[in-house]
Phi, psi and omega in degrees: 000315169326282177319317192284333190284334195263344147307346175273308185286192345243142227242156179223105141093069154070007200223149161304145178288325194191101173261127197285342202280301213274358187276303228269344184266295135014282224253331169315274190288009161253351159278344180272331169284316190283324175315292188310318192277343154325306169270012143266323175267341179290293192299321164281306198276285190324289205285354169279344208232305164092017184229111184289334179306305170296295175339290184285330160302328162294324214263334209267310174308300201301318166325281194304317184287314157333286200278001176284303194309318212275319199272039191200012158256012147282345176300324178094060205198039176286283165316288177320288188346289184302328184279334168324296215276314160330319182291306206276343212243316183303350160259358187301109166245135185272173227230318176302295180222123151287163212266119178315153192297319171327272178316314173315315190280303169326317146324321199253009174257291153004295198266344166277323172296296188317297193285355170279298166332292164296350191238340157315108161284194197273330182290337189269116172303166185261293159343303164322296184320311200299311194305327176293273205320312173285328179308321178292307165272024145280308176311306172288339170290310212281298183308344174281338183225010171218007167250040187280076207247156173266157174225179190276134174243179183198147181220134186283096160292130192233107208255132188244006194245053172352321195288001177244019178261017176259138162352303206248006146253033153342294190305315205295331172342298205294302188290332132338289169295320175305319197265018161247013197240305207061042158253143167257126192288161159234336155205173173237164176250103159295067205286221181281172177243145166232095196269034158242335151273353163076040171219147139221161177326089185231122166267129158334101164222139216202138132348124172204117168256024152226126175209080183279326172275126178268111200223172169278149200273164182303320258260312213293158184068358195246153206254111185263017149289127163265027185262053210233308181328320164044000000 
């Protein structure tokens, strides 16, 4: 007891060495903060998707925001503190593959849990605190496995056999594409055409109830003019 009352007076580079009260509320709420989001991104996230990158980026992100929040909530900058980190970390696309909506939202679970967690005062109950945390990975267990709907996906096709891009062989287009794709299509998008390579730009759109693959979307870059057709 001794030893430890003379680490609480002793001081390093302007800071107390060791406060016992606010270290032990420190690791009760990062084991507790770290539990959860563990078991949304290890447990829940991981084995539908399978992306490790994402893996490591939630665990790294919710950690590192956990701990801005927890030791920077004595500045009394809490609400600013929070809509900052909302602002700066809810926006991030990476420059290389932007981040599919599906991982946004997991992000944006990921930087909310870290700051309720770290920003709970003395007014907010630990019940309170327990019921947010769990409501939340209840919500998320039950939509990865039992909310599971199909919704249209797409896909970009650089389609070379042009003479089936006019307007009154469609049909034949669809059926074409489908028995070299094995999707069943529900509509197509026509983009540019290059009549000097004789391909042109289609987007694909077709029925899916899975959707563990992550890609960038087909959409971007792509050109939904027809006056090309000429």
């Amino acid at each position: 007891m001794t030893n430890l009352f003379v680490l609480t007076q002793t001081t390093f580079m302007g800071l107390n060495f060791f406060d016992e009260a606010d270290f032990y509320m420190l690791l009760a709420r990062f084991g507790f903060n770290l539990g959860i989001a563990f078991i949304i991104i290890r447990l829940i996230y991981f084995p539908k998707y399978k992306r490790k990158d994402y893996l490591f980026t939630y665990l790294m992100i919710n950690t590192v925001v956990f701990i801005l929040c927890f030791l920077l909530d004595n500045i009394k900058l809490q609400l600013g503190l929070a809509l900052g980190l909302f602002a700066i970390f809810g926006i991030i696309r990476y420059r290389t593959n932007p981040i599919p909506i599906k991982e946004m939202t997991y992000l944006f679970i990921v930087i909310g849990l870290a700051v309720v967690n770290a920003l709970a005062n003395k007014k907010i109950s630990f019940a309170e605190i327990a019921f947010t945390n769990f409501a939340v990975l209840l919500i998320v267990l039950i939509m990865e496995q039992f909310g599971r709907l199909k919704h249209e996906s797409c896909k970009l096709i650089i389609y070379e056999n042009i003479e089936l891009i006019h307007p009154e062989r469609r049909e034949e287009l669809i059926e074409d594409l489908e028995k070299r794709t094995g999707l069943k299509i529900s509509r197509i998008d026509i983009g540019r055409i290059d009549f000097l390579r004789d391909v042109a730009r289609i987007l694909v759109y077709y029925m899916d109830n899975d959707q563990h693959i992550n890609m960038a979307d087909d959409r971007d870059g792509f050109t939904g003019d027809n006056s090309e057709l000429g």
